[in-house]
C-alpha positions as CSV (number, residue, x, y, z in Angstrom):
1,X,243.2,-91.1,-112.6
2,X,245.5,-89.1,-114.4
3,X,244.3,-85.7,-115.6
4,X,247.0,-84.6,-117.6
5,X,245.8,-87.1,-120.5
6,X,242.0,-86.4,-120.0
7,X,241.1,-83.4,-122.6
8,X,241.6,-82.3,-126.1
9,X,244.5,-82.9,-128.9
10,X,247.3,-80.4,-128.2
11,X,247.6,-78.1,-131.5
12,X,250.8,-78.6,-133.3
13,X,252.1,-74.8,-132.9
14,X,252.5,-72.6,-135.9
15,X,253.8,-75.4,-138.6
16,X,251.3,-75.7,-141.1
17,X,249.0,-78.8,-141.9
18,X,250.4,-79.2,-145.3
19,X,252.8,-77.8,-147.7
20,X,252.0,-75.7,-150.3
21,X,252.4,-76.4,-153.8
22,X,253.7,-73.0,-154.5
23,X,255.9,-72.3,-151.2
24,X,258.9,-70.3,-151.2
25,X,261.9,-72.3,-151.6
26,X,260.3,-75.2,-153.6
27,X,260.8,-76.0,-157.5
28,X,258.5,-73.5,-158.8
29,X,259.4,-70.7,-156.3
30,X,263.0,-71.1,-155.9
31,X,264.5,-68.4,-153.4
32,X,265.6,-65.1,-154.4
33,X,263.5,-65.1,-158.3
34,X,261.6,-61.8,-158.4
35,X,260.4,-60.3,-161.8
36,X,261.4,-56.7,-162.4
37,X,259.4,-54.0,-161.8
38,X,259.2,-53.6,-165.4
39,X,258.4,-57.4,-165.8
40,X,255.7,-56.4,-162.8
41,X,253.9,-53.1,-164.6
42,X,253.8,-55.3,-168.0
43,X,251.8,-58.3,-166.5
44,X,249.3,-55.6,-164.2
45,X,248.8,-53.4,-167.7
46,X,247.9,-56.7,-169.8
47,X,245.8,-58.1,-167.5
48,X,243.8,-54.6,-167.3
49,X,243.8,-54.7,-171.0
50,X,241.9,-58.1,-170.6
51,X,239.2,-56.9,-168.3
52,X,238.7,-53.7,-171.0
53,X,237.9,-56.4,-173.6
54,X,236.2,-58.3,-171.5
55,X,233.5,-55.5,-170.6
């Protein structure tokens, strides 16, 4: 009997199961896009102006 194929699926490593829709390097994250830090503060102080109203 050979024992080395008795057992469970080997894991595939650290590659992922899937790709992400959103991964960096694809169409809709291209590599090296980063907003501002102004771009940054502008988002983060509308979207606390939301949860204000919201409240």
């Amino acid at each position: 009997m050979a024992y080395k194929n008795v057992g469970s699926i080997k894991q595939r490593g650290n590659s992922p199961r899937h790709n992400e829709h959103n991964a960096k390097g694809s169409s809709e994250n291209p590599f090296g896009k980063s907003e501002s830090k102004a771009e940054l503060l502008a988002r983060m102080k509308a979207a606390a102006e939301l949860r204000k109203e919201k409240k």
